[in-house]
C-alpha positions as CSV (number, residue, x, y, z in Angstrom):
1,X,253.0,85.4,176.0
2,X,254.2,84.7,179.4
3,X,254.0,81.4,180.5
4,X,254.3,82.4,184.1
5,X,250.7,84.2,184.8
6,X,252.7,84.9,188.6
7,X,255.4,85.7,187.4
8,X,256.3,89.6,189.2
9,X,258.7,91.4,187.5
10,X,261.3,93.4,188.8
11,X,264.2,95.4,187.3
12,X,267.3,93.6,188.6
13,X,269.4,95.6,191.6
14,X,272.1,96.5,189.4
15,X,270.2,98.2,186.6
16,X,269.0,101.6,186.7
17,X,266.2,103.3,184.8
18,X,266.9,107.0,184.3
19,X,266.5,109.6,181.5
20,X,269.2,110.0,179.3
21,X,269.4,114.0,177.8
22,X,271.9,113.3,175.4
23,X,269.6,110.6,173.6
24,X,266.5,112.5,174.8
25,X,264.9,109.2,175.8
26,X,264.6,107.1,179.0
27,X,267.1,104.3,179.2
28,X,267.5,101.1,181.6
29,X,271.1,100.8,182.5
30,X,272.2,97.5,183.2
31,X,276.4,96.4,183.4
32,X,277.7,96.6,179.8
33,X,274.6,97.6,177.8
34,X,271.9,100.3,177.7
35,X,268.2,99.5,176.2
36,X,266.7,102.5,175.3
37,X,263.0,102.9,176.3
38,X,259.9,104.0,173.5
39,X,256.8,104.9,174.3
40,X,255.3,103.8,177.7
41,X,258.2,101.5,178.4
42,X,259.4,103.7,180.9
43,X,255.7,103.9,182.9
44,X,255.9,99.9,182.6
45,X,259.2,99.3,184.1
46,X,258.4,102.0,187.1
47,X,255.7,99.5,187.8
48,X,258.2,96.2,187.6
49,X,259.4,96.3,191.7
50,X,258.6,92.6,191.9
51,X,255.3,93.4,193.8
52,X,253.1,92.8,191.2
53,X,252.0,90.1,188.4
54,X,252.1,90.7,185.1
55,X,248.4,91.0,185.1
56,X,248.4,93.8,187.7
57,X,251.0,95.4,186.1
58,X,248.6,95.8,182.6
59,X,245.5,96.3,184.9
60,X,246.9,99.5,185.5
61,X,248.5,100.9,182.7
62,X,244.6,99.9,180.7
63,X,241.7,101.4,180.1
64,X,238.2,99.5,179.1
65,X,238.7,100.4,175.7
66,X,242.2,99.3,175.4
67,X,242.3,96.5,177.9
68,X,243.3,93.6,175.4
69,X,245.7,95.3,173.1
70,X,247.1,96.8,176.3
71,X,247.8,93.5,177.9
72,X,249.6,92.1,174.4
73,X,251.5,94.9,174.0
74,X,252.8,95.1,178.1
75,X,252.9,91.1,178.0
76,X,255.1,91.2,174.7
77,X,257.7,93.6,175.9
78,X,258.1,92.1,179.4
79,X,258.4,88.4,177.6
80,X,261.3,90.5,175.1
81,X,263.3,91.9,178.0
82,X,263.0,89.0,180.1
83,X,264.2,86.6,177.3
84,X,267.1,89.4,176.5
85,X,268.1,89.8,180.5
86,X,266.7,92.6,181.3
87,X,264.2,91.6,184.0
88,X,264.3,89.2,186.9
């Protein structure tokens, strides 16, 4: 989990989240390497513009119902891409 509960994510300036037709997926494009995006990873990194906390961020994208498995799951892959480069 993040040990930052401030911590606002953003995608760094030179990366760039598009869709890519040849893989039929939604990639983040960052200098010398491509992630490729599954599920709602795409709808979470729209949200990543260094506005909002981690908490916002999952706030929005959950539902009553799915509140706490929500905010794993976001928290989980923002920890990976951070660790990985991805994010700033």
């Amino acid at each position: 989990m993040s040990d930052e509960p401030h911590w606002r994510p953003r995608v760094p300036a030179a990366a760039v989240l598009r869709h890519d037709r040849t893989r039929n997926a939604d990639v983040l494009l960052l200098p010398e390497r491509v992630v490729v995006l599954h599920g709602s990873g795409r709808a979470v990194l729209d949200l990543c513009d260094g506005t909002r906390t981690v908490d916002e961020i999952t706030g929005l994208l959950s539902t009553e119902d799915s509140d706490s498995r929500i905010r794993r799951d976001v928290t989980s892959f923002l920890d990976r891409l951070r660790t990985e480069g991805c994010l700033r």
